[in-house]
C-alpha positions in Angstrom: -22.2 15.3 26.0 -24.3 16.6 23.5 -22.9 19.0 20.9 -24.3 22.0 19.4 -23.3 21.0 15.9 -25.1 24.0 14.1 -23.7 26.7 16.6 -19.9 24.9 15.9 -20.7 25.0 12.0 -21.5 28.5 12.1 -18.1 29.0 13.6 -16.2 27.2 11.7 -17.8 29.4 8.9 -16.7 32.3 10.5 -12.8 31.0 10.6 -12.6 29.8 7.4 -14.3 33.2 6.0 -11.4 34.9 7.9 -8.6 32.8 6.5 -10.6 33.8 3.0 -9.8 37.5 3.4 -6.5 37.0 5.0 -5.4 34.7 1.8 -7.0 37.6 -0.4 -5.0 40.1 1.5 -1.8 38.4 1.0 -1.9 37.4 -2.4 -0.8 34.0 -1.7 1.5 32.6 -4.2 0.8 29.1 -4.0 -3.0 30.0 -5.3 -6.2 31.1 -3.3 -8.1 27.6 -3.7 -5.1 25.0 -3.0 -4.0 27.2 0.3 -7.8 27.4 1.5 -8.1 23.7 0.8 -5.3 23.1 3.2 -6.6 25.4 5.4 -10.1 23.5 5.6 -8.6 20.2 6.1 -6.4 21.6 9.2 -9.6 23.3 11.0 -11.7 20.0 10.7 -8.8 17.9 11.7 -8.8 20.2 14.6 -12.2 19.8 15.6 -12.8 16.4 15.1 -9.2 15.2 16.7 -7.9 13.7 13.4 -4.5 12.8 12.9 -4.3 13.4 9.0 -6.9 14.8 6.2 -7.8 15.0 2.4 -9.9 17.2 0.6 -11.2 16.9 -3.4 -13.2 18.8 -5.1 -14.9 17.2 -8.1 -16.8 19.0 -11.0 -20.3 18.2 -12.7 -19.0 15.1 -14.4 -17.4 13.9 -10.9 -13.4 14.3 -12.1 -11.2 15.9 -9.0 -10.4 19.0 -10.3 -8.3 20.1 -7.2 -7.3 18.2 -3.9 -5.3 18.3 -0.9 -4.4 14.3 -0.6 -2.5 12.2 2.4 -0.4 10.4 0.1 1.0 11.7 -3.0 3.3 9.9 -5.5 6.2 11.4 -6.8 4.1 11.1 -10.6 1.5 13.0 -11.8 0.1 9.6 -13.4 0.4 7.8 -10.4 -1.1 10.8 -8.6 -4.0 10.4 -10.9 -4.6 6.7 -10.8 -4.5 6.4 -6.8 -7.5 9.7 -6.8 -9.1 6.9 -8.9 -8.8 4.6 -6.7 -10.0 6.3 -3.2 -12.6 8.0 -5.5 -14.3 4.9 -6.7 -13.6 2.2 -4.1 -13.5 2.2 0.0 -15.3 4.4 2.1 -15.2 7.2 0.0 -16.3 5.5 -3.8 -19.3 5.2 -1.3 -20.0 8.5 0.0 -19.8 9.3 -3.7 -22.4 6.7 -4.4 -24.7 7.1 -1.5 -24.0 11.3 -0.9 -24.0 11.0 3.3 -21.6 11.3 6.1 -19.7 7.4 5.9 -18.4 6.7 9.3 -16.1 3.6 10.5 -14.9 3.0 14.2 -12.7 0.7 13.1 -11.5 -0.3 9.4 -10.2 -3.7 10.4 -13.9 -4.3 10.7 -15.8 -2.5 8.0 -15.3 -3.9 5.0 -15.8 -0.3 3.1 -12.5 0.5 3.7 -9.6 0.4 1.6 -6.0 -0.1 2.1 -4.1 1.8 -0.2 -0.7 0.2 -1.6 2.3 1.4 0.3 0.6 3.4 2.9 2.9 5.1 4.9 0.1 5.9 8.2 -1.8 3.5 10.2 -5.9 4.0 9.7 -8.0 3.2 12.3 -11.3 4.9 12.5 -12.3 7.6 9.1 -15.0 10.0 9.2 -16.2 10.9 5.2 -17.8 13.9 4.4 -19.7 14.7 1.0 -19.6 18.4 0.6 -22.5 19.1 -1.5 -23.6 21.9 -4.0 -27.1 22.1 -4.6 -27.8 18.7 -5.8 -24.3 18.4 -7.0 -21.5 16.3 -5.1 -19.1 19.7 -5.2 -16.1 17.6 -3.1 -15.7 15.1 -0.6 -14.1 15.7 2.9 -11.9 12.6 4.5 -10.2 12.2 8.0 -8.8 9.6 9.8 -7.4 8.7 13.0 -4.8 5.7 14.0 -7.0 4.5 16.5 -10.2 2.8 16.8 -13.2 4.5 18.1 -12.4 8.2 17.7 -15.0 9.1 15.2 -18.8 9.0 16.7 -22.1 9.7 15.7 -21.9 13.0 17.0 -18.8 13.7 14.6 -20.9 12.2 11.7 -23.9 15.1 12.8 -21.1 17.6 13.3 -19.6 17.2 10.0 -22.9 17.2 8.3 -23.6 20.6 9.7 -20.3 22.1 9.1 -20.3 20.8 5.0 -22.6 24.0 3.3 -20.6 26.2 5.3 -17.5 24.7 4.0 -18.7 24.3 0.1 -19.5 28.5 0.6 -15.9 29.2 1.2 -14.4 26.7 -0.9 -16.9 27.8 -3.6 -15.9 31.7 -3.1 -11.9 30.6 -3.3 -12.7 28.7 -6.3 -14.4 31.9 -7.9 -11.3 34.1 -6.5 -8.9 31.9 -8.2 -10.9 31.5 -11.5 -11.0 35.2 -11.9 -7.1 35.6 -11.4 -6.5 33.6 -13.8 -8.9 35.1 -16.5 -7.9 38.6 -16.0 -4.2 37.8 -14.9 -2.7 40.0 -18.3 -5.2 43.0 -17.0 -2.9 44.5 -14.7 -5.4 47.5 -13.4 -8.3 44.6 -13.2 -6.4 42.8 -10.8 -5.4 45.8 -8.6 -9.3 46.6 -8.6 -10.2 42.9 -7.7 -7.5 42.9 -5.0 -8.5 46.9 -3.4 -12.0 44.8 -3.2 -11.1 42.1 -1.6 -8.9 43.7 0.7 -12.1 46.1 1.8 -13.6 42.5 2.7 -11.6 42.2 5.8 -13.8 44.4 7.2 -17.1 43.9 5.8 -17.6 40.2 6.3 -17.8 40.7 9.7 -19.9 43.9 9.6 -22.4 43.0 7.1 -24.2 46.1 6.1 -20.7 48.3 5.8 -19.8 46.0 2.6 -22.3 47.4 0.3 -20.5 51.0 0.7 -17.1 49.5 -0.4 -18.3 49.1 -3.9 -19.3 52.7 -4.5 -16.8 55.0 -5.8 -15.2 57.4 -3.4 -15.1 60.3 -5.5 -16.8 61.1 -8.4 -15.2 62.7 -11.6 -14.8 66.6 -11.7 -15.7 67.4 -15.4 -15.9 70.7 -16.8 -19.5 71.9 -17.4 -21.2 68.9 -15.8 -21.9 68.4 -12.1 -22.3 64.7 -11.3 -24.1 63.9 -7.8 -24.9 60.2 -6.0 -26.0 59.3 -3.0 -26.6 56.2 -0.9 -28.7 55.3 2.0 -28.3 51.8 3.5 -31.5 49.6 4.5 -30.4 47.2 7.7 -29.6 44.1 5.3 -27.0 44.7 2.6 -28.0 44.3 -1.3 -26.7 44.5 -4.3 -27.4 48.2 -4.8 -24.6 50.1 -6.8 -23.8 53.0 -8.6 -20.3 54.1 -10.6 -19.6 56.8 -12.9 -15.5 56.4 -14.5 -13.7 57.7 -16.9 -13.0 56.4 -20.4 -10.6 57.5 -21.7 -10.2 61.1 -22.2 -13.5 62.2 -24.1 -16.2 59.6 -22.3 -17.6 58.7 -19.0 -19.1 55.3 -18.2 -22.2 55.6 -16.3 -23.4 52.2 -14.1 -26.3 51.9 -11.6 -27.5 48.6 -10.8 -29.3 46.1 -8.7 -28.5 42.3 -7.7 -31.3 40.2 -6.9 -30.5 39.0 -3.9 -30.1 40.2 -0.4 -27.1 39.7 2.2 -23.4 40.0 1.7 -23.3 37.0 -0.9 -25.5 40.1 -3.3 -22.5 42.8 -2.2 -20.0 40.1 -3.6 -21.9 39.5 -6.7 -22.3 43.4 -7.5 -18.4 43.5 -6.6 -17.9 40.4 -9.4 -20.2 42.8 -11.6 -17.8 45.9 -11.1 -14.5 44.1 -11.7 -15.7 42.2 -15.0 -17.3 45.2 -16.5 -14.0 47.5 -15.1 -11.6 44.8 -16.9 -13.2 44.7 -20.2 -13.5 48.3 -20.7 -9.8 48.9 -19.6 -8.5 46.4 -21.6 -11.1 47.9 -24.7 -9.1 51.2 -24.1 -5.7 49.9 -23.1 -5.8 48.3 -26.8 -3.6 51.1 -29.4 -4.5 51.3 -33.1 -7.9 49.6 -33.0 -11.3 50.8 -34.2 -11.7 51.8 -30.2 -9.7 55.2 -31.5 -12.0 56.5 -34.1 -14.9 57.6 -34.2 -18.4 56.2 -35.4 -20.0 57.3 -38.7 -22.9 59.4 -38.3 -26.0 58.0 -36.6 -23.8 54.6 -35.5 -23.5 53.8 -31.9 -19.9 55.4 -30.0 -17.5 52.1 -30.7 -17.3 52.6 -27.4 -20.7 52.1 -26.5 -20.5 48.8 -28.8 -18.1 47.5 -26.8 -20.1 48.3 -23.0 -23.0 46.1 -25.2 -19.6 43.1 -25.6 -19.1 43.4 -21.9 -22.7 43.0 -20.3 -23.2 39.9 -23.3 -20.0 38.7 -22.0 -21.0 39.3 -18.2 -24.8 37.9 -18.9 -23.6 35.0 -20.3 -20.6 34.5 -17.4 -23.3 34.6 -14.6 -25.7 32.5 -16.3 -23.0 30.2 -16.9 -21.8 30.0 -13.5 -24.4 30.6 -11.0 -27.8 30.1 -12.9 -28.3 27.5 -10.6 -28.4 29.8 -7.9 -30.7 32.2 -9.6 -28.6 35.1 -9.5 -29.9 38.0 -11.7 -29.1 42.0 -11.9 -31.0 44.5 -13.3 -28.2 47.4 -14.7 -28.0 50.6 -16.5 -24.8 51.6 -18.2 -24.2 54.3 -20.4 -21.5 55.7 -22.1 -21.7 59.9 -22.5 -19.5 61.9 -24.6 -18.2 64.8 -22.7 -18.2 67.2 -25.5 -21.4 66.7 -27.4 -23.8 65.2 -24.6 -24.6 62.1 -26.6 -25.3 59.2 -24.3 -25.5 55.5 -25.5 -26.3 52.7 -23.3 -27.8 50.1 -22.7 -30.7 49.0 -19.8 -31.1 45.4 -18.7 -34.0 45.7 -16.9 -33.1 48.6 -14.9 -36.2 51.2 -13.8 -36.4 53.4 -16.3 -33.8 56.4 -16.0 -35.0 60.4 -16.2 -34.3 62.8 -18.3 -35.5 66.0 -17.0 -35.1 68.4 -20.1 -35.0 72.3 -20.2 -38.7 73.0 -20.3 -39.2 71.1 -16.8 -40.3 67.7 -18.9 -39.3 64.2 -18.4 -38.2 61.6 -20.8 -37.8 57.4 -19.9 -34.3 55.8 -21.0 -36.7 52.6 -20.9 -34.9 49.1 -20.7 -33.5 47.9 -24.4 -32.8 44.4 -22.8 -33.7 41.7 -19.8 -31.8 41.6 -16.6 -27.7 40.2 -16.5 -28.2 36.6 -16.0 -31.7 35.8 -17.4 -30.8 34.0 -20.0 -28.0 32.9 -21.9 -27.0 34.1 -25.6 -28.9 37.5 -24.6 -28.5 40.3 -27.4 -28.8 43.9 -25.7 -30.1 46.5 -27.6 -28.2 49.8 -27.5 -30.3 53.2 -27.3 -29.1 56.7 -27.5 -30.2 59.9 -25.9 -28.3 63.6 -25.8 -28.3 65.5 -22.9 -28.4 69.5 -23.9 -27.5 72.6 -21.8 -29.5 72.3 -18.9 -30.8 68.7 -18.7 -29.9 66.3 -16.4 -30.0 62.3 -16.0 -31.4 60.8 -12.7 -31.2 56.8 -11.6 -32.0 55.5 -9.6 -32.5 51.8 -7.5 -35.7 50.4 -6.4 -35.3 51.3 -3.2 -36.9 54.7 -3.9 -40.2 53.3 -6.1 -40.3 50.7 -3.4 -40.0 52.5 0.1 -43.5 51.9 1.6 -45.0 54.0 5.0 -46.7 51.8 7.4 -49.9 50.8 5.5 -47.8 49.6 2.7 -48.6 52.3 0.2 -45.1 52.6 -1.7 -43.7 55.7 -3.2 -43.9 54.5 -6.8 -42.3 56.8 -9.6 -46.0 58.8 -9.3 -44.0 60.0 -6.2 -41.0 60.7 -7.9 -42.9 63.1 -11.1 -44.9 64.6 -7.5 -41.6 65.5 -5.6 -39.9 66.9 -9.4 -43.4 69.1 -9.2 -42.8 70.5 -5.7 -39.4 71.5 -6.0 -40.3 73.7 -9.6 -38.9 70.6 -11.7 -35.2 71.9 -12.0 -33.0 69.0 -12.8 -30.3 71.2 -10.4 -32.1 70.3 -7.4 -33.8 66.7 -8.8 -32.0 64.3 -6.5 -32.3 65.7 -3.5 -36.1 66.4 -4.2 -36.5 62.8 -4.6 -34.8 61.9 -1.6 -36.8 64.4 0.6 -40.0 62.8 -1.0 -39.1 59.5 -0.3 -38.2 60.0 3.9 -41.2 62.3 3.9 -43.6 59.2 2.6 -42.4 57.2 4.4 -42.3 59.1 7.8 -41.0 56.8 10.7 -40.8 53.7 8.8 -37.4 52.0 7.6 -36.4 51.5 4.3 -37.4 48.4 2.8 -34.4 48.0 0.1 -31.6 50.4 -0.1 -31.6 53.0 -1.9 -28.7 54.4 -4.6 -29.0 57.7 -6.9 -27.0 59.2 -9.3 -27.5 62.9 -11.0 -25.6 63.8 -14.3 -26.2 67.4 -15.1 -25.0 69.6 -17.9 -24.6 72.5 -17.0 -26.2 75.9 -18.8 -24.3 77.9 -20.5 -21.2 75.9 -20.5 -19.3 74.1 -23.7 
């Protein structure tokens, strides 16, 4: 019998994503990662008909930073000396060394196996399994069975199939847990981490519905300003997001950004990009007493715009830390706008340039004062500052709007968006919706090529 080893990988993907968002839903005590280890080990035991199971996973210099093992000591030294042991001898030390599936039919006749002292189960036939990152050994998957022969070739192919899918969950619950624990004394961070996660329930297994779980549902009703989005979903998900919150009493923080990437793995990294930037700004205003509570001198940034500059150094430098490797990249706008006067600092990594339609029906360009988050490390972001008077209004916008194309591939471009501003008599109250009507009009029967996300901030005329 010959076994469809990619279709059974891809759903064994599918379980383990669910016991993901079930563990996220919970808020297991025991940890994310250790319980999704556990978890990993059962579901291959279960499809390979193993008796028993261990599970390591090993960091760039190759030292187990977490496992689930088959025998433990009561000591944490003797713990530590027998993950030595299986790590650099027997089958595994050579699934390290050689980075393929080792298989044995029976140990008593392969001399890459080890007996380990005082082992309290009988080990007949193992199946190794090197779960790999990249080019990186990222873990290594072992199961064994009492009796001889119960491993085959076709559980070696199975295995190898089944090894990216399991090094994506384990690498999402080993993100999961790593952001728990850095944000742990941020109560509201947490609660905004776990409202996202819980939302993934649902969008894992409906794809294009996650991207709208990162938007905010309602935007903030302020006196004398009307603030507008909008977004219109392509058929893939993206990274496309938008988010205008409070901070504080007197300020408003302003986001609209883009990840590089398509899929759901781009929704999750825009909803990594939220919670970071949400956490350091609450914990900025959270803080009593500090320079956060007075104002700037005249002509120096808000000290609250200095500290959106900390957090997107501090996010730049997380992602490039973390997952350069996987060339993950976002373009993003965020501002910070006073309320009362209209002044608007902020910063734009690489963002298309926002508008500014001003009261005489002309447009000014927030161009961008730094590269896209993730670029490179040790990136310094410019601030810029712009007031908005009585009557002028902010647009951004994704590049779903300069890139929607009609059928001969002639996109939209921003000479579309200053063309649809022209029709509609250049009033900033009716901007967003002009752009949008220009963009399905170009584009006539054709689908969107990227999604597309807007936000208007207007201040009103006439009003303080």
């Amino acid at each position: 019998m010959v076994i469809n080893s990619e279709k059974i990988a891809l759903g064994i993907q599918t379980r383990l994503l669910r016991n993901f968002v079930s563990l996220v839903r919970s808020s297991n005590e025991e940890g994310m990662l250790k319980t999704t280890l556990q978890k990993t080990v059962d579901l291959a035991a279960e499809i390979t008909g193993a008796e028993a199971g261990s599970l390591f996973l090993l960091d760039n210099d190759g030292v187990v930073t977490d496992c689930i093992m088959m025998q433990e000591t009561p000591s944490r030294e003797d713990n530590a000396r027998l993950i030595g042991c299986v790590m650099n001898e027997g089958l595994a030390g050579w699934v390290v060394k050689h980075r393929q599936v080792g298989l044995i039919h029976d140990t008593q006749e392969d001399a890459r196996w080890l007996d380990l002292p005082d082992q309290p189960y009988t080990v007949r036939s193992a199946v190794v399994t090197p779960i790999l990152k990249g080019n990186s050994l990222f873990g290594i998957l072992s199961l064994v069975h009492s009796q001889p022969g119960r491993f085959s070739e076709d559980t070696a192919a199975l295995m190898r199939a089944t090894a990216d899918h399991i090094a994506i969950v384990l690498e999402n619950a080993k993100l999961y847990d790593a952001l728990n624990e850095a944000f742990h004394q941020l109560e509201r961070a947490k609660e905004t981490i776990e409202t996202y996660s819980n939302a993934l329930t649902v969008e894992l297994e409906k794809g294009r519905h996650m991207q709208r779980t990162f938007l905010p549902e309602h935007l903030p009703d302020i006196p004398g300003w009307k603030i507008e989005a909008c977004f219109h979903p392509a058929k893939q998900v993206s990274g496309d997001f938008y988010d205008v919150f409070p901070l504080g009493t007197d300020h408003l923080g302003i986001i609209i950004a883009d990840v590089c990437d398509k899929g759901v793995s781009a929704a999750l990294f825009m909803g990594i990009f939220r919670s970071l930037i949400h956490a350091y700004m609450e914990g900025a205003i959270e803080r009593k007493g500090d320079s956060l509570a007075a104002p700037g001198m005249p002509g120096t940034p808000d000290p609250l715009a200095t500290r959106a500059r900390e957090a997107l150094v501090f996010l730049n430098n997380y992602i490039h830390r973390h997952h350069g490797n996987e060339g993950i990249f976002a373009t993003l706008f965020f501002g910070v706008l006073d309320i009362h006067d209209g002044r608007l600092d902020f910063i734009n990594a690489g963002h298309e340039p926002l508008m500014v339609i001003t009261g005489d029906d002309c447009l000014r360009e927030l161009m961008p004062t730094g590269p896209a988050i993730g670029i490179s490390p040790r990136t310094l972001y410019r601030l810029a500052s712009v007031s908005l008077a009585q009557g002028e209004t902010l647009i951004g916008f994704t590049d779903g709007i300069t890139d929607a194309c009609t059928s001969d591939g002639d996109r939209f471009c921003r000479s579309g968006i200053h063309a649809a501003l022209q029709r509609c008599g250049g009033s900033g109250d009716n901007a967003m919706q002009a752009i949008i009507d220009g963009v399905f009009r170009h584009m006539a029967s054709c689908d969107l090529a990227d999604d597309i996300a807007m936000i208007s901030i207007r201040r009103m005329p006439g009003k303080p």
